[in-house]
N, C-alpha and C positions, 0 to 999 in steps of 0.2 A: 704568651709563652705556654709550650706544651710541657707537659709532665710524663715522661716518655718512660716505659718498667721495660727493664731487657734482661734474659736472664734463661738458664732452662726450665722445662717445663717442671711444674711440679715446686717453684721456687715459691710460690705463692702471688704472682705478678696477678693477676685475677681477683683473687680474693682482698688484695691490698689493694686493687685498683678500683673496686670499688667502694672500699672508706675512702682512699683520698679523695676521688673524685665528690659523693656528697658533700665531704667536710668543705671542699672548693667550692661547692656548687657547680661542677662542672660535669660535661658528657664525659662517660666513659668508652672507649672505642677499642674494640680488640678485630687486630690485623688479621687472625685468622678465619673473626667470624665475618668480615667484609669478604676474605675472599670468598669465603663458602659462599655468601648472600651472590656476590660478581659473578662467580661459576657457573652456581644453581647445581652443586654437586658439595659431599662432602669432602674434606680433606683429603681420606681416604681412595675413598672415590677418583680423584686429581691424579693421585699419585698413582693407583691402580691402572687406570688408562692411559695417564700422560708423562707419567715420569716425575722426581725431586725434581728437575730443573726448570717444565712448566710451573710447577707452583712456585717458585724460587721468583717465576716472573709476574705473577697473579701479585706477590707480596710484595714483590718491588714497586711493582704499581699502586698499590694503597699505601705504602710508604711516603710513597713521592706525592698522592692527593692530601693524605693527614696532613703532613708537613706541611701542607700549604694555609692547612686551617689553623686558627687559633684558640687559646683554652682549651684542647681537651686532654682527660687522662688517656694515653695511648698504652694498653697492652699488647704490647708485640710476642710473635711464634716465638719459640726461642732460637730457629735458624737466620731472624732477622739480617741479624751482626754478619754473615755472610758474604756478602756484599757492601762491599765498603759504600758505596754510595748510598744505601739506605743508612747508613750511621751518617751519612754525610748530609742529608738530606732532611734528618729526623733533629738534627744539630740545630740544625740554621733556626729552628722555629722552638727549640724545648731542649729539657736537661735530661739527659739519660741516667736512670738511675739502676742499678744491677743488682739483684736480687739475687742472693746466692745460700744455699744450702748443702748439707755433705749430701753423700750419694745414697748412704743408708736413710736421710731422710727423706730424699727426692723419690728413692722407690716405694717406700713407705707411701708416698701420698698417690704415687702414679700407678701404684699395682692395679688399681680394676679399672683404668683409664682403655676405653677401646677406640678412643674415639682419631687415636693419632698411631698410625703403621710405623714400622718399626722402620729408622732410618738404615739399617747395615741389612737386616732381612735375614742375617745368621749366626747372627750371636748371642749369647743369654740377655736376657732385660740388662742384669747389673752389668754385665759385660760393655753392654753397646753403652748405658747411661754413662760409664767410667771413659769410655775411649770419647764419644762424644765431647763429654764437660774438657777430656785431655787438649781436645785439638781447639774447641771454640773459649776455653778461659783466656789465651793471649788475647781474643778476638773481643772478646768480653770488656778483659780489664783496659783494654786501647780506647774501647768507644764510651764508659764511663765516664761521668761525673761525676759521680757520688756510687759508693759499694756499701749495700746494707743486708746483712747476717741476718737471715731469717730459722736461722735452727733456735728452737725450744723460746721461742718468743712468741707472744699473744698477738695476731693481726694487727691490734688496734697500735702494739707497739713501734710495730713496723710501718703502719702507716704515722704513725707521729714522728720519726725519727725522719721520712720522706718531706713532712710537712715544714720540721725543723727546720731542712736544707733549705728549703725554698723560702 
């Protein structure tokens, strides 16, 4: 069984996914550094030339390889949930767990973040973070299995709480 973090960015799915994963003794794997590695371009880079919808397929496609593997911590993009078949996909093999924080603390961690292009391209940071979290939280709270509150908690609580479920 996998141990699957879905959530938006800035949630802490990274930072949590690497205690869980020790504490397991398991690999940790994040879906968007595979694509980078699969591309041989960054994120930006993808998006800049190719569009949201090519990498939409880069991450489908590691979705649908992870899922086939077993044991490992999966930190997923947070456009994952997108696509219902990557929830569908990511199921079959692990428990999704949803990582959520308000939005004043999401900015907080993601302000000097350059590493991810803005998904709207014209709206304030908080702007786009709020309408974003607006439109992917139904999409969120559907592919759950467990929802764990990451605001004003210590990593390690959050990964114990992850560990709890499981």
């Amino acid at each position: 069984m996998n141990v699957v973090l879905i959530g938006y960015r800035g949630t802490g799915k990274s930072t949590v996914g690497k205690i869980v994963a020790a504490r397991l003794g398991r690999l940790l794997v994040s879906t968007d550094a595979e694509i980078v590695k699969v591309a041989g371009q960054s994120i930006s880079e993808i998006v800049e030339q190719h569009g949201w919808e090519h990498f939409r397929d880069f991450e489908s496609k590691v979705c649908q390889e992870l899922a086939g593997r077993n044991g490992l911590v999966i930190d997923t993009g947070g456009g994952a949930i997108l696509r219902s078949r990557n929830v569908e996909v990511l199921k079959e093999t692990g428990r999704l767990f949803w990582l959520t924080a308000l939005v004043s603390t999401i900015t907080e961690r993601i302000a000097h973040d350059t590493e991810r292009p803005s998904i709207t391209g014209v709206k304030s940071f908080v702007d786009e973070i709020q309408d974003v979290l607006r439109e992917r939280t139904p999409k969120y709270q559907a592919a759950a299995d467990y929802v764990i509150e990451t605001d004003g908690k210590p990593v390690t609580q959050v990964a114990d709480e992850i560990l709890a479920r499981l």
